[in-house]
N, C-alpha and C positions, 0 to 999 in steps of 0.2 A: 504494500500500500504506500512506503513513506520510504523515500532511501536519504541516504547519507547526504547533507546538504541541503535538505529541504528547510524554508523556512518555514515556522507554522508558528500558529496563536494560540494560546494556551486557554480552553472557553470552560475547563471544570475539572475539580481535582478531586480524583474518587480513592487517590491512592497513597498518601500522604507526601504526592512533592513538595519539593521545594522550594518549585517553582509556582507562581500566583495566577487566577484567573487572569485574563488580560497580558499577560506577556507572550511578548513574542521574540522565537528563538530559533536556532538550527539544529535538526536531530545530528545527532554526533556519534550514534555507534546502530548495528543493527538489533531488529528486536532480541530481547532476553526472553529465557523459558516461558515469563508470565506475559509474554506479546507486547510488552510498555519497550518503549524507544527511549533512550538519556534524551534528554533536550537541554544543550546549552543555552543559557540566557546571560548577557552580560548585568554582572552584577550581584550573580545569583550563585549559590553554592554550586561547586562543579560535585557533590555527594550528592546521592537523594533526589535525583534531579529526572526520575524516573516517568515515564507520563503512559498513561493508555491510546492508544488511538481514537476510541471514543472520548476523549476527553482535549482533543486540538483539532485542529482546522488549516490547512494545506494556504498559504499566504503567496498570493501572486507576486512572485519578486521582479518578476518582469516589466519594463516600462507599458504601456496599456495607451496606443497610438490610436487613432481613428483615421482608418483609412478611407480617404473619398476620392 
């Protein structure tokens, strides 16, 4: 679903991150046994930093031009 790079928004924490609703950050390693991705967030503990997938939201980093 989520690979290495991706930036995403952090919308609900079912699992005790570290990281807070509302942040957004880059998944930083592939999923673990319980399918949660690390999500680096600057500022945020690089421990504990665990997230669900149901729990973020895939963050278009791309610039978003209107072609006419």
């Amino acid at each position: 679903m989520y690979k290495i790079g991706d930036t995403v928004k952090i919308i609900d924490n079912n699992n005790g991150s570290v990281n807070k609703i509302g942040d957004i950050g880059k998944i930083s390693s592939k999923p673990n046994n319980n399918g949660s991705y690390r999500v680096t967030v600057v500022g945020r503990d690089k421990s504990s930093n665990w997230t669900q997938p149901s729990d973020m939201v895939l963050v278009n980093s791309e610039p978003n031009y209107e072609i006419y």
